[in-house]
C-alpha positions in Angstrom: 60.3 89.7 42.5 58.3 93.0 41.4 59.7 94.3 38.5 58.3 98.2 37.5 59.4 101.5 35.8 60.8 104.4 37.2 60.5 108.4 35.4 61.5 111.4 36.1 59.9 112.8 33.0 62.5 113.8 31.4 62.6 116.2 28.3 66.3 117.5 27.4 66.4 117.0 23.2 62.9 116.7 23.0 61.4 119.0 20.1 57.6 118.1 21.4 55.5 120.6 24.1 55.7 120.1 27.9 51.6 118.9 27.3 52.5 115.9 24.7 55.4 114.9 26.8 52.9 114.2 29.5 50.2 112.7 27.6 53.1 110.2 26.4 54.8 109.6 29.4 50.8 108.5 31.1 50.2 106.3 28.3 53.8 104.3 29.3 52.3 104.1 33.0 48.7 102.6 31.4 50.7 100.3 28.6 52.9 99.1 31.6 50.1 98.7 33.9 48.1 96.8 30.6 51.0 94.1 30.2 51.2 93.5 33.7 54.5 95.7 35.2 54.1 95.6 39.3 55.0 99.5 39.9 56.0 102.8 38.4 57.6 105.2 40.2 57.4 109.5 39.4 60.5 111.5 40.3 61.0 114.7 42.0 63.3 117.3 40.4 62.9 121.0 39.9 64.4 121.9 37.0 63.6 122.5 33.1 64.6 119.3 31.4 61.8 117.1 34.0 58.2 117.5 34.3 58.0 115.8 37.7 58.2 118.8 40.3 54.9 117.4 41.1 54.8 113.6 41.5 51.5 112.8 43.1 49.8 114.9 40.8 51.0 112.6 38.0 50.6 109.8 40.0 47.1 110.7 40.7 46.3 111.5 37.4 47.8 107.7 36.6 45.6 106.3 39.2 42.5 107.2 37.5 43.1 105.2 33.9 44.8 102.0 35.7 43.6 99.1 37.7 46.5 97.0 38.8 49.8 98.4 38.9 51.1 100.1 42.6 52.0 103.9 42.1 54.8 105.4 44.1 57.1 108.3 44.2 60.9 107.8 43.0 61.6 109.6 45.7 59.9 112.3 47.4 62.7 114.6 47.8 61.6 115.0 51.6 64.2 117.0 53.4 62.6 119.4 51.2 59.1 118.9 52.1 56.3 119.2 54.9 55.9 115.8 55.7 51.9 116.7 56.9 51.4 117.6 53.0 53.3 114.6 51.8 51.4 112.3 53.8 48.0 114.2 53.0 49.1 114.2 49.2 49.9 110.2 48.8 47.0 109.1 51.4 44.7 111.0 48.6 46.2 109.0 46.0 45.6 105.8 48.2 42.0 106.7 48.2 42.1 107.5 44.1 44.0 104.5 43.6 42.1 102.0 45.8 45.2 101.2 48.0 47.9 100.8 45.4 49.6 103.9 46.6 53.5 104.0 47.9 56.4 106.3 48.8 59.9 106.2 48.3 61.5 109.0 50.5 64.8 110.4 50.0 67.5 113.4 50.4 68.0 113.4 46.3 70.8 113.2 44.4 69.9 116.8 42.8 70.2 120.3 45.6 67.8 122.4 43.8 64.9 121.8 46.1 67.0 123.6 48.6 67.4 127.1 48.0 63.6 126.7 46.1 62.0 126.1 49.6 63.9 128.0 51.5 66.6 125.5 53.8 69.8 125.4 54.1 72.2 122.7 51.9 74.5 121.8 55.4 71.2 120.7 57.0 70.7 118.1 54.5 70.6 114.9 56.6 69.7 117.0 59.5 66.1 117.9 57.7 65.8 114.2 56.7 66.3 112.7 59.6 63.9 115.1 61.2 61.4 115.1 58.7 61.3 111.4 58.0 60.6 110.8 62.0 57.5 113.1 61.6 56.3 111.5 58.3 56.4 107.8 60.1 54.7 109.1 63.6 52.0 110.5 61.1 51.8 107.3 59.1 51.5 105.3 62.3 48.8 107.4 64.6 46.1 109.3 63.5 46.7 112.3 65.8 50.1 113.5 67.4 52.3 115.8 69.0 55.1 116.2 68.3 58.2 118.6 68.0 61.6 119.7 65.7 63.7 122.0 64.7 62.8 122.5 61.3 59.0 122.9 61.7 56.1 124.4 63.8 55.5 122.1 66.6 52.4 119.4 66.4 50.1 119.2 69.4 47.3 116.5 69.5 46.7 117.5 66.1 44.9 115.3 63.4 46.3 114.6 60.1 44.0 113.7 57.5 42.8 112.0 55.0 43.9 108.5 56.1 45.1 105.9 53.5 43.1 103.0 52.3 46.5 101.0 53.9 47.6 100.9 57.0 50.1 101.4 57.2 51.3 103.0 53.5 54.6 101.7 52.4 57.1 104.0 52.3 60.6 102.8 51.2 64.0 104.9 52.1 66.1 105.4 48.9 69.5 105.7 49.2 72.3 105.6 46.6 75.8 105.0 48.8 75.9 106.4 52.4 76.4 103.6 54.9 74.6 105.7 57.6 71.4 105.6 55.2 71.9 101.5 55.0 72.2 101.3 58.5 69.2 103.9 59.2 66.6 102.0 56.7 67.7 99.0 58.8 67.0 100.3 61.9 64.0 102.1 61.2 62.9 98.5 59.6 61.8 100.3 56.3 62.3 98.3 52.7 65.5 99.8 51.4 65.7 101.2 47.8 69.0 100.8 46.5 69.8 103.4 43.2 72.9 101.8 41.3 73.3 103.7 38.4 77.3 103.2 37.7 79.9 101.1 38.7 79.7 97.1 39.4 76.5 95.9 41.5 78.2 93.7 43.4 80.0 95.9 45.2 77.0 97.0 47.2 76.8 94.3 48.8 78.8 95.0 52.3 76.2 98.1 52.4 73.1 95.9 52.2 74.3 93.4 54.2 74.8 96.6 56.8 71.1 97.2 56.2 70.1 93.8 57.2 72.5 93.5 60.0 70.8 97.0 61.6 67.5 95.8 61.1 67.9 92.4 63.1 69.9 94.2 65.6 66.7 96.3 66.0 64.8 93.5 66.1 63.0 93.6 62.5 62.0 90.2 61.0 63.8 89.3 57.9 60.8 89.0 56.0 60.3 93.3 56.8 63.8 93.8 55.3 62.9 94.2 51.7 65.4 95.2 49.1 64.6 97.0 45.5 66.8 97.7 43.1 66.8 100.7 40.5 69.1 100.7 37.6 69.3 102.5 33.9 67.4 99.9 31.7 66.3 99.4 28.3 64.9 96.6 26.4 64.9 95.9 22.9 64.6 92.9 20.2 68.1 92.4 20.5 71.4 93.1 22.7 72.8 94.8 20.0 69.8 97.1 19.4 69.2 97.6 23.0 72.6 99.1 23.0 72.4 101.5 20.6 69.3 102.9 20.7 70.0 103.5 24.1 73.5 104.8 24.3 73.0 108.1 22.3 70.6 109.6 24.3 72.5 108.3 27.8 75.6 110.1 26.8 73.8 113.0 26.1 72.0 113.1 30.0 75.0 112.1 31.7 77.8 114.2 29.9 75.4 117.4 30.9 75.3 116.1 34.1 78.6 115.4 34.6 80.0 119.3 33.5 78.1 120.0 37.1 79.7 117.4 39.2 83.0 116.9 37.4 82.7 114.0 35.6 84.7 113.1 32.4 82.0 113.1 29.0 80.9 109.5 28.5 82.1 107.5 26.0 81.2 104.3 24.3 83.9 101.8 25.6 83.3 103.6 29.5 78.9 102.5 28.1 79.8 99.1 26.8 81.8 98.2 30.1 78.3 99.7 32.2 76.1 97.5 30.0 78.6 94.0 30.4 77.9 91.1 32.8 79.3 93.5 36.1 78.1 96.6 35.1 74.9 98.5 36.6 73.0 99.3 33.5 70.5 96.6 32.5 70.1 97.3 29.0 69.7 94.3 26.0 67.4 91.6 24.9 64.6 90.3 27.4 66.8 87.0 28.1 70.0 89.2 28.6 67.8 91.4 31.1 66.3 88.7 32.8 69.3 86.8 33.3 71.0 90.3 34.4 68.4 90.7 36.8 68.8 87.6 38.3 72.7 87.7 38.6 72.5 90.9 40.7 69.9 89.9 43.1 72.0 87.1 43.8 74.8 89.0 44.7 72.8 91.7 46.2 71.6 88.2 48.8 68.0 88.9 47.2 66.3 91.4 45.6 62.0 92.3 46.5 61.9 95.1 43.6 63.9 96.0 40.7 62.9 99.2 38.4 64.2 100.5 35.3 64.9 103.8 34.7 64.9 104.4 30.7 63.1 107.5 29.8 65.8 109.6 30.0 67.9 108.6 27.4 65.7 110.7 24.7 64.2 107.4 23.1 61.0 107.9 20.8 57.5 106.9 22.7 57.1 103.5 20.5 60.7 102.5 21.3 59.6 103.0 25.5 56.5 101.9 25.0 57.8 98.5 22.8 60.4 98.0 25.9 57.5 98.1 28.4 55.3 95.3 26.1 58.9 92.8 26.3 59.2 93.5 30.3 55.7 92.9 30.6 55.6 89.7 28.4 59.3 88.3 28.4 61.5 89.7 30.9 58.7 89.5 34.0 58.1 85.4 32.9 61.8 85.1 32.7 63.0 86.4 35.8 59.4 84.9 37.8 60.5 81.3 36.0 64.3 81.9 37.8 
């Protein structure tokens, strides 16, 4: 199993400047590459409290002070975006990067990139479906034609630069549409599966759709990948883990949740996330491993997990001592089963 780091950059308490957040948040991509972390994945948000309106600049800038780890976006929010520039952005970072370059493509879980770029919200799986189509025919053949709706119409036209690989991963994120299972499936992309509340478990039925569509389509099992991203934290102890982390959680998700609804979190509604069921993967490196573990066996087998923990306003040593115990305890854990 790959086991990696997801950001969005996030900077709501911080009382440091936009440039030191930065600087910070690229020294956790070098640590995590130095201790041996698979991936880290940059966000896509346009709004004040992230700094990741531009992933594959960050990522780029990543590329060039790393050597191992693979780079990928967390997602790109692409019903939002000209697939043409995607593709030229993150085959560039292929080539800066020496082929460690993904993409993780989604529809986002925030609407701001709507209105920004000019489409309409009650397009939104209309413009994905659309533009994911053009962003794979582009992957796949070096010139194309090809038509839409929601773009100028390709003919015989060349898209470069082209990627060190061929073909460049690109995942499908999804959080809880069965249509998205079912479409990853079919399309026979490696599904990324956000779980960010609630029990893991009960996922399962929807991967198990994934899986189902793919062999249906005739995908090999092996092609069928499944990554995992949760809220994650690790510290000395459970008990540390848990506090350090919940502070700064509440904070993010109660702000959130005034814009979608949601009651302000509290610490039993934390302490049942962070128990044996729960989503969050947040405690000691054996706790973590073990968590890890638990839900890709109920998940039928997990390719990829990544943590998200930046955004629960922890200090830069805390994120950066949580990235030296994945790197040396939780990846040897989980690797020795």
């Amino acid at each position: 199993m790959e086991i990696g780091i997801d950001s969005f950059a996030a900077t709501i308490g911080s009382n440091q400047s936009n440039m030191d957040s930065m600087a910070q948040l690229l020294q956790r991509i070098e640590t995590a590459d130095r201790v041996g972390l698979d991936v880290f994945g940059i966000g896509e948000h346009h709004r004040r409290e992230f700094l990741d309106s531009a992933p594959a600049v960050i990522l780029a800038a990543a590329a060039a002070r790393t050597k191992n780890i693979k780079l990928t976006s967390a997602v790109t929010v692409l019903s939002a975006a000209d697939p043409v520039r995607v593709f030229q952005e993150f085959a560039t970072l292929d080539l800066i990067s020496q082929g460690r370059a993904e993409l993780v493509v989604g529809r986002g879980s925030f609407t701001d990139s709507f209105p920004l770029f000019g489409f309409k919200l009650q397009d939104y799986d209309d413009l994905f479906a659309e533009k994911l189509d053009l962003l794979l025919k582009i992957r796949d053949q070096e010139v194309i034609t090809w038509s839409g709706r929601f773009r100028p119409a390709l003919k015989e036209q060349a898209i470069y630069p082209r990627p060190v690989q061929s073909p460049i991963p690109v995942w499908l994120g999804v959080g809880g549409t069965p249509a998205s299972f079912a479409r990853a499936g079919t399309l026979g992309l490696p599904l990324m599966v956000a779980i960010i509340g609630g029990e893991t478990h009960r996922f399962r039925p929807l991967i198990d759709l994934y899986r189902e569509a793919g062999a249906k389509a005739g995908h090999a099992p092996e092609k069928l990948k499944v990554g995992l991203h949760s809220l994650g934290f690790v510290a000395a102890t459970t008990q540390e883990a848990h506090d350090e982390f919940f502070p700064g959680y509440a904070t993010t998700f109660t702000k959130i949740g005034r814009e979608r609804g949601w009651p302000p979190v509290t610490r039993p509604h934390f302490d049942a996330q962070v128990g044996p069921r729960g989503a969050l993967v947040i405690g000691s490196p054996e706790e973590v491993a073990e968590k890890i573990l638990r839900h890709s066996e109920a998940l039928g087998g997990v390719s990829r997990f990544t943590f998200q923990m930046d955004n629960a306003h922890l200090q830069q040593e805390k994120l950066l001592h949580s990235i030296e115990l994945i790197g040396t305890k939780v990846i040897p854990l989980v690797a020795k089963g």
